[in-house]
C-alpha positions as CSV (number, residue, x, y, z in Angstrom):
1,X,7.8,3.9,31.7
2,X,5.4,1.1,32.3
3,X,5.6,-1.3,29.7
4,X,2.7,-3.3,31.0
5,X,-0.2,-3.7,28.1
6,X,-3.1,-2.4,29.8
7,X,-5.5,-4.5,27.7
8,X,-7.3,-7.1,29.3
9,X,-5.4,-9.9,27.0
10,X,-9.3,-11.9,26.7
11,X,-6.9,-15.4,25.1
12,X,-4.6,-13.0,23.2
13,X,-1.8,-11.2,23.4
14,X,-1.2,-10.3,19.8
15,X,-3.7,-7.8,17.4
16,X,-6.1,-9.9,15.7
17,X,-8.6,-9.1,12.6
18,X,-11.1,-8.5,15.2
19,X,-9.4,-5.9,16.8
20,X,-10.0,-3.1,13.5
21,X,-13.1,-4.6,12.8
22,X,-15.6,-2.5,14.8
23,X,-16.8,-4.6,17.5
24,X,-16.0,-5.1,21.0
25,X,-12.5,-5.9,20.9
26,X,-11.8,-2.7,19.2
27,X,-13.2,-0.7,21.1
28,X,-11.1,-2.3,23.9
29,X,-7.9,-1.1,21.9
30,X,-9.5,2.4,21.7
31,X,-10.5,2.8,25.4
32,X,-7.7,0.6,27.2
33,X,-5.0,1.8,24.8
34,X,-4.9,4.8,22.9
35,X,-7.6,6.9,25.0
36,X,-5.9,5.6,27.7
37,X,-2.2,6.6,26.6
38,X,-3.2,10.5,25.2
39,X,-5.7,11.0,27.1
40,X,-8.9,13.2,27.4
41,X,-7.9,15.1,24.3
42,X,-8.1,12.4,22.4
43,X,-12.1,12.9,21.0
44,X,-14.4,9.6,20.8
45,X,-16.2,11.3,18.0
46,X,-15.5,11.3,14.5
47,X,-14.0,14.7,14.2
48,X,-12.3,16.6,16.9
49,X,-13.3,20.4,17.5
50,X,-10.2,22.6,18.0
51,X,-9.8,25.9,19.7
52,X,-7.4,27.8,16.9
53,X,-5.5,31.0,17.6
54,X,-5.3,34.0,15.3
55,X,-3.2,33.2,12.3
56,X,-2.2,31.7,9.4
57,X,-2.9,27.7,9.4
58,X,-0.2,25.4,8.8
59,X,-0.9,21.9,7.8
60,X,1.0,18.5,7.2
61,X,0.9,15.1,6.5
62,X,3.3,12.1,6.8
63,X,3.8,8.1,6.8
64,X,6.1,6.4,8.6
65,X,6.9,2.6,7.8
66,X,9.9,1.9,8.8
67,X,11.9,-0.9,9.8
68,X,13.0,-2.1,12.6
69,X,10.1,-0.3,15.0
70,X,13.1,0.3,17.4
71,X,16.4,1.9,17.1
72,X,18.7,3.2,18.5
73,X,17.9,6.4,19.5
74,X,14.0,6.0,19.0
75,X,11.5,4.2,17.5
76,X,8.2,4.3,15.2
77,X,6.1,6.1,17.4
78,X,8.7,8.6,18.3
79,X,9.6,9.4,14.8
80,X,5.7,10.0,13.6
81,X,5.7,12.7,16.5
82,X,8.3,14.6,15.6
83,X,7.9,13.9,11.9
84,X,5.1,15.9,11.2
85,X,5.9,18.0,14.0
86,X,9.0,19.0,12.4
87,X,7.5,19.8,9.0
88,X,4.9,22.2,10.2
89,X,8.1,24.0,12.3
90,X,9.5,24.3,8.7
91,X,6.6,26.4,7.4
92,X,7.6,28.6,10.9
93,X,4.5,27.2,12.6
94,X,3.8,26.8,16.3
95,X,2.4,23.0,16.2
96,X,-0.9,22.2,18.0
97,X,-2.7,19.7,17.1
98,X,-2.2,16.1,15.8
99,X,-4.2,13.0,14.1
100,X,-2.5,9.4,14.2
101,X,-3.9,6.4,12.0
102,X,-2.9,3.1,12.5
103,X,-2.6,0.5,10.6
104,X,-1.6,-2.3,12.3
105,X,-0.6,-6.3,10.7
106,X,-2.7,-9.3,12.6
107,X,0.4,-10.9,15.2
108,X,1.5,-7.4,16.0
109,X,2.2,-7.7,19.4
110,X,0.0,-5.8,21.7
111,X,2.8,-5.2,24.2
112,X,4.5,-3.8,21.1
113,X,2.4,-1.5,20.4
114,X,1.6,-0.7,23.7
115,X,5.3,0.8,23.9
116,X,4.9,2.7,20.8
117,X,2.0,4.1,22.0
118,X,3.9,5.5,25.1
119,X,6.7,6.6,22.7
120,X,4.3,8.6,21.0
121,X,2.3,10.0,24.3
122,X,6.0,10.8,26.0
123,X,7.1,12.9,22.3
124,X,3.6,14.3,22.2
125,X,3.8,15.9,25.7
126,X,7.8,16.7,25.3
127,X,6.9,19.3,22.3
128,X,3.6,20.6,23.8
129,X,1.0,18.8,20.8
130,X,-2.5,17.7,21.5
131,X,-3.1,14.3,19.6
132,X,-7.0,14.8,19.0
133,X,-8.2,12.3,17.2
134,X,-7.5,8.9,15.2
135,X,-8.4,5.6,13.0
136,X,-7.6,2.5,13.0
137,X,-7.2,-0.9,10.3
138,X,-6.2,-4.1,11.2
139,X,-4.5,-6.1,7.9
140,X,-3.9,-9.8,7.4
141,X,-0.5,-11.4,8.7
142,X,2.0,-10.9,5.9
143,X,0.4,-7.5,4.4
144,X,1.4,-5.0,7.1
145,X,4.9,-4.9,8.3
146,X,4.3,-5.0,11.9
147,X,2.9,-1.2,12.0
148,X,2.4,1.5,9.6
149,X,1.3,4.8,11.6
150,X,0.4,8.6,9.7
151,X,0.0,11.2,11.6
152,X,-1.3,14.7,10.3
153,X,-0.7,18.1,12.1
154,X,-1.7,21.5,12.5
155,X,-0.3,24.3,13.8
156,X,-0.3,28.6,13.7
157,X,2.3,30.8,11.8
158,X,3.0,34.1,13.8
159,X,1.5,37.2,12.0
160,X,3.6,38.3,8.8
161,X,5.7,35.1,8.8
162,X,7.0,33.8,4.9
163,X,9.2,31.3,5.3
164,X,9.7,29.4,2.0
165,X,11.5,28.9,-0.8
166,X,10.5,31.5,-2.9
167,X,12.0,34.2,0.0
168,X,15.8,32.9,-0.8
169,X,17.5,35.4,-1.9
170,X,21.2,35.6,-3.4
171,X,24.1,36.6,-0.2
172,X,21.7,34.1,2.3
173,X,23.6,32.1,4.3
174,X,23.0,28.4,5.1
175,X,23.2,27.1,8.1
176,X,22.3,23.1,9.3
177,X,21.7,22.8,12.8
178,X,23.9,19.8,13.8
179,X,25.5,17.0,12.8
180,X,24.3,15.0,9.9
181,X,23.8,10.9,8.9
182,X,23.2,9.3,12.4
183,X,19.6,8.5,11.4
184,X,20.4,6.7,8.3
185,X,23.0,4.9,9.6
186,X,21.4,3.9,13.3
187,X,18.3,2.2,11.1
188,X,20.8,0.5,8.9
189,X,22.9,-1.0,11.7
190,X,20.2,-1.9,13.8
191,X,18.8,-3.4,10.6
192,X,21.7,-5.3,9.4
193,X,23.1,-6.2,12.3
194,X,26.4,-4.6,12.1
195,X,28.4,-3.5,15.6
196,X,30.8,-0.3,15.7
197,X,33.6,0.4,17.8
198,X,30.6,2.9,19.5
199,X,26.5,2.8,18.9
200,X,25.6,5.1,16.7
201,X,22.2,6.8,17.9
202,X,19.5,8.3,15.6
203,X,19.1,12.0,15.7
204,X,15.6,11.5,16.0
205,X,14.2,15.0,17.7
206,X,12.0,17.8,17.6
207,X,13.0,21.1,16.0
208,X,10.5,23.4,18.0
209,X,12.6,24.6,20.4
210,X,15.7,25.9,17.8
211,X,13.3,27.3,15.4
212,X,11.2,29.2,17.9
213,X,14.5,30.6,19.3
214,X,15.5,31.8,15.9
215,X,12.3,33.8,15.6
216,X,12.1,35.0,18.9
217,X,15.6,36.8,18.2
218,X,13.9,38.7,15.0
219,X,15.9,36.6,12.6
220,X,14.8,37.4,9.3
221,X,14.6,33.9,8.4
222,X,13.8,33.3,4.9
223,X,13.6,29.2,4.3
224,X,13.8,26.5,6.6
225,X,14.0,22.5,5.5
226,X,14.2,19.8,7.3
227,X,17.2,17.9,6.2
228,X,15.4,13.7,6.2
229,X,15.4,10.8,3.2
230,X,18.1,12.1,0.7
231,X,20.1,13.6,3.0
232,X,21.6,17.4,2.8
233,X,22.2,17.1,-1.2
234,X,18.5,16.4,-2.0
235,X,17.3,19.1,0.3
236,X,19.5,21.9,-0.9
237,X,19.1,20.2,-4.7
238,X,15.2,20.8,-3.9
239,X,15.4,24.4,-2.5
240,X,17.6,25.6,-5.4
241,X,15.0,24.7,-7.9
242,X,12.3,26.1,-6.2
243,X,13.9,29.3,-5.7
244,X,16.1,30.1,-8.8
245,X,19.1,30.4,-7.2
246,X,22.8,28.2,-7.2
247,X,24.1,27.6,-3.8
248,X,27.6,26.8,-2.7
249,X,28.5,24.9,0.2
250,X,32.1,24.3,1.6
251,X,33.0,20.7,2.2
252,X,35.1,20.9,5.3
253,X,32.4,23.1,7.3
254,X,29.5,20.1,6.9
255,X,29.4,18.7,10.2
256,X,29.8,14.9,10.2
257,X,30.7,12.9,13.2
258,X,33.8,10.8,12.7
259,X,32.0,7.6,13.6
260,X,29.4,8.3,11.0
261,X,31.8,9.0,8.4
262,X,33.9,6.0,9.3
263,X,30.4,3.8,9.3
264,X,29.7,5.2,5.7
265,X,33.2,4.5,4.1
266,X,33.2,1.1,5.6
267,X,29.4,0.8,4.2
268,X,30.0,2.5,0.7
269,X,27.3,6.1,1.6
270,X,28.1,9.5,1.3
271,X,27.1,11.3,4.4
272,X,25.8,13.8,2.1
273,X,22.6,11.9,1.1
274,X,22.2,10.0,4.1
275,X,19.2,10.7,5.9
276,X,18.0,12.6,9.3
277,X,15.7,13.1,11.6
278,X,16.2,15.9,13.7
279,X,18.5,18.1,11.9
280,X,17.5,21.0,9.7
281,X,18.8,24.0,7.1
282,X,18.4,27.3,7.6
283,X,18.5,30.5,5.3
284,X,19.1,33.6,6.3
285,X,20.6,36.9,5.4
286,X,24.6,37.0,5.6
287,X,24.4,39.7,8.1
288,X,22.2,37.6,10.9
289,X,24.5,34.5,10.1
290,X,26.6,34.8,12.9
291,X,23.7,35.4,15.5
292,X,21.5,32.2,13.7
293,X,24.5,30.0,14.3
294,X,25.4,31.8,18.1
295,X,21.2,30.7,18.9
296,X,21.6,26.9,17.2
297,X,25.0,26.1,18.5
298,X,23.1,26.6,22.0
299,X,20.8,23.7,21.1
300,X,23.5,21.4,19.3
301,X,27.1,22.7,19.5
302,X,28.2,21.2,16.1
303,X,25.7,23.4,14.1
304,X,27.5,25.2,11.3
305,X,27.3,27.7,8.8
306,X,28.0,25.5,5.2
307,X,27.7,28.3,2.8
308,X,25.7,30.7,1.1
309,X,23.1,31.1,-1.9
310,X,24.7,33.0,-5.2
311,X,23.5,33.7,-8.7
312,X,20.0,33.0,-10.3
313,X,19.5,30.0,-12.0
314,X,19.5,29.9,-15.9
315,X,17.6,27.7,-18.5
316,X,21.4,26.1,-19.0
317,X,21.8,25.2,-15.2
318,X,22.6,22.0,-14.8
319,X,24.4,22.3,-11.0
320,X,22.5,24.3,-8.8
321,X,24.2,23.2,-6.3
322,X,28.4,22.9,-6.1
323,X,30.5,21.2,-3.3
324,X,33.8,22.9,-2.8
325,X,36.4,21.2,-1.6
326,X,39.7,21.9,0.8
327,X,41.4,22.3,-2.1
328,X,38.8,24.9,-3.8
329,X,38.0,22.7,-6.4
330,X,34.5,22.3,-6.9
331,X,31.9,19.6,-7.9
332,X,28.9,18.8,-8.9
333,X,26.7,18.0,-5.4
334,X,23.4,16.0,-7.3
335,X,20.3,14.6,-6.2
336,X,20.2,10.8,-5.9
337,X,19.4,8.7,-8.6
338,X,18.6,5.6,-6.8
339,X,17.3,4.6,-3.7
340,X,20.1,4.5,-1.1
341,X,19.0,3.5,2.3
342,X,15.5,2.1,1.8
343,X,12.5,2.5,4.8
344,X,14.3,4.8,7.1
345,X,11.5,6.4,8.3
């Protein structure tokens, strides 16, 4: 990867005011950078025209703002990809097509961005999306972080495709497609400084590939989430709400790596609500479980079926969700009440 800034540096080599504010040097950062990095789809007009296929549109929003830019595992750029690429493979959509905005802080870097630029080209290309079009601001030092980046995405859901909450039904099981908490705990030690015995990595990755196998097989998938800030318990506290159902998952089949688990007892987390970036949950009737978890074990061998939906929520539910433990005792698995690991994505 050539991490060479291709701007002509003109006495700078950092973004200044000047660079969002219309004239000459932004256009500089337009045609030297980012036209130059995704290319001819990438319109110079104010809205991009876009060739859809027959179907159902699927479309998404997201803003990313977290800190440090780089991580283990990936960085900014990487994570706004697949980010909103992931939530429109949630809805069961084949993504297409992609907007980024930038807001950038006056100091930035422009070799900095430069690489996050790449990043984002390099995830772009890796999952098949078009980034079309764009914006760009330029804030005063102090008011921006470095980088704030949102992308927005569209994509096409197959003919006859529900997936949502609303289509959980009681007997589904639940599947997660991998291990869980790397993300969390990647940003936080990169953050904080803190060395383990081994680098833990963010899971930072696209879900295409799983979900499209999943469908392709004529799984009857009926909800898919991806599992990010909150962690598993938020997600599954979510879907139980919007559906009406209680769920049950089984403590000792929630695959956590020891490392990760060792990082959050040392750090004072529950893997349980730490969060993700490239793992996701799955529901599906009991008798396609064993197939769903056969097709996502060949993308990430630690997937794992963690238990299934049961009986319909009622006005008294207070625990739609229950964590049962090697003992068969079972708890109360709640949302978060607080903010645990803050700017993680």
């Amino acid at each position: 990867m050539d991490l060479t800034c291709p701007i002509p540096l003109q006495n700078t080599s950092h973004v200044l005011l000047a660079h969002g504010g219309g004239g000459k040097l932004m256009q500089d950062l337009i045609d030297k950078m980012f036209a130059m990095a995704f290319g001819k789809s990438c319109t110079s007009h104010d809205a991009a025209q876009l060739t859809m296929p027959t179907g159902e549109l699927a479309l998404t929003t997201d803003s990313y703002v977290v800190q440090p830019l780089f991580f283990p595992g990936g960085d900014i750029g990487k994570l706004a990809v697949y980010g909103t690429v992931n939530d429109l493979t949630m809805a069961g959509a084949r993504p297409l097509y992609l907007s980024v905005g930038f807001i950038l802080e006056e100091g930035l870097p422009l070799e900095t961005l430069w690489r996050i630029v790449i990043s984002m080209q390099q995830a772009a290309q890796a999952v098949g999306i078009q980034i079309v079009t764009g914006d760009t601001k330029v804030v005063e030092r102090g008011k921006g972080d470095g980088i704030f980046i949102n992308t927005s995405g569209v994509g096409v859901i197959g003919s006859g495709l529900k997936i949502q909450p609303k289509a959980i039904a009681p007997g589904d099981a639940i599947l997660v497609s991998g291990d869980l908490g790397r993300h969390g705990i990647a940003i936080m030690a990169q953050r904080e400084g803190l060395a383990f015995e081994t680098t833990i990595e963010s899971d930072c990755a696209p879900l295409v590939n799983p979900v499209q196998d999943l469908l392709s097989a004529g799984i009857g998938v009926h909800c898919l989430r991806d599992v990010t800030r909150g962690g598993l318990a938020a997600v599954l506290n979510e879907l139980a709400i919007a559906s009406g159902f209680n769920m049950e998952v089984i403590e000792r089949d929630i695959p956590v790596r020891e490392d990760v688990r060792g990082a959050c007892e040392i750090l004072g987390f529950d893997p349980l609500y730490v969060a993700n970036e490239g793992r996701f949950v799955a529901f599906v009737p009991p008798d396609q479980a064993d197939k769903s978890l056969e097709i996502l074990r060949s993308h990430q061998a630690n997937a794992q079926i963690i238990g299934q939906v049961t009986t319909p929520l009622s006005p008294d539910d207070i625990a739609p969700v229950t964590l049962k433990n090697a003992f068969g005792i079972a708890r109360i698995l709640d949302r978060l009440s607080g903010e645990q690991l803050p700017r993680i994505c």
